[in-house]
C-alpha positions, 0 to 999 in steps of 0.5 A, spaced: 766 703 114 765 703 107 759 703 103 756 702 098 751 705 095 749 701 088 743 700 083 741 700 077 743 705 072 737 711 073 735 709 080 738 715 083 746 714 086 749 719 083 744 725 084 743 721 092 751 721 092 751 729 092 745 730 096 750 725 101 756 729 100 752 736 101 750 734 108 757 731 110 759 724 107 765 723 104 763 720 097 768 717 092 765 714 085 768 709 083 768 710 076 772 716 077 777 712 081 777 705 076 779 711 071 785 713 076 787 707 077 787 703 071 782 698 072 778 699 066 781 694 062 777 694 055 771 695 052 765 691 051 762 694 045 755 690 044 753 695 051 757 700 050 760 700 057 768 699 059 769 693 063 772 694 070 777 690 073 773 688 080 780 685 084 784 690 082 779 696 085 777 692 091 785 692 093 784 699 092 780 701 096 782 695 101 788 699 100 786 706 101 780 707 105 779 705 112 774 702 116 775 708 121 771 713 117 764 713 114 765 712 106 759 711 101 762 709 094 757 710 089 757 706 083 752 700 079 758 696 081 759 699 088 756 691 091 760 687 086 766 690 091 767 685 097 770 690 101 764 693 102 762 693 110 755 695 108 750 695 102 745 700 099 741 698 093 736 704 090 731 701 086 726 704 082 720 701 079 721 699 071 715 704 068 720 710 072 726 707 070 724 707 062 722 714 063 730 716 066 733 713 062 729 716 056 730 722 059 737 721 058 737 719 051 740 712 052 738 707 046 732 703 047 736 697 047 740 699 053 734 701 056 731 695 055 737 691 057 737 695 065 729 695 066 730 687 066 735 687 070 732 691 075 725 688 074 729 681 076 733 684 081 739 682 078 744 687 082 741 684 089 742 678 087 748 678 085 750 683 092 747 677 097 751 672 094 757 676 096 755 679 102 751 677 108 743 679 107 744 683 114 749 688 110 744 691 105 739 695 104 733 697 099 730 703 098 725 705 092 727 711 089 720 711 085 716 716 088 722 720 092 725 725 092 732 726 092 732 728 098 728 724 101 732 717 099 739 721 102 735 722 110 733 714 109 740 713 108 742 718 113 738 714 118 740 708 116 747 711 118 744 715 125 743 707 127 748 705 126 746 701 119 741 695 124 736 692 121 731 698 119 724 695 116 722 699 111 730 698 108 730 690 109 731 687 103 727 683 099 720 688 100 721 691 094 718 686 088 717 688 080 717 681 078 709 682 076 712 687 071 714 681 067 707 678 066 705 685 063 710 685 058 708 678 055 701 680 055 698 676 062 
């Protein structure tokens, strides 16, 4: 089964990733492998991100990975993959966030630009148009340790990836956060 454990940058993925690998799992990051495979195919220079060739990476790991074997494929755009079995979101409030991303010296711009995004729930709207609503889950990384977020996913797993309530999409909602940035 390949999974895909995505969310906006700061919310956890990688750091969950290793934690994952730790007890077991088979983990790939998927930038790592765009690089090897050349699917970085430019530069956008306003964001300072390279651009990634989503076709092509999805007949990779089409290609690549079975769906005999339990694989999380970590990455920002893990959810954009339509070979994915399953999806995972972290989501972190956007004052926490801020202070991630600040902790990782990003530009304001580049903080701002991510915060919004997860504030709007950009990487879950974009996740439920390519795959059904039942495949993904949301876990709030905000207040949890890294440790607690791999035993969710561990249970989400242990149960076969069934519907879990506290991991049912659309319970996480930061959109009063845009009132408070306009001054309502």
């Amino acid at each position: 089964m390949r999974v895909a454990l995505s969310g906006t940058p700061g919310t956890g993925k990688t750091a969950v990733a290793t934690s994952l690998m730790n007890h077991g799992y088979t983990i790939v990051h998927l930038h790592k492998l765009a690089k090897v495979n050349t699917c970085i195919v430019g530069i956008d220079h306003e964001r300072g991100s390279e651009l990634i060739d989503i076709n092509k990476l999805n007949t990779i790991v089409k290609k690549n990975y079975s769906t005999d074997t339990l694989v999380f494929f970590e990455g920002h755009f893990g959810h954009l993959l339509r070979t994915m079995d399953k999806v995972i979101i972290l989501r972190c409030h956007p004052k926490e966030l801020t202070r991630r991303l600040k902790k990782k010296k990003w530009s304001e711009k580049k903080i701002k630009e991510n915060v919004d995004a997860e504030t709007i729930d950009v990487i879950l709207c974009e996740a439920v148009d390519r795959h059904l609503a039942s495949n993904i889950f949301e876990i709030d990384t905000t207040k949890k340790t890294i440790d607690t977020v791999a035993q969710a996913i561990m249970e989400i797993t242990k149960k076969k990836f069934k519907p879990i309530k506290p991991y049912k999409i659309g319970q996480i909602d930061w959109s009063e956060e845009i009132l408070k940035k306009h001054g309502s």
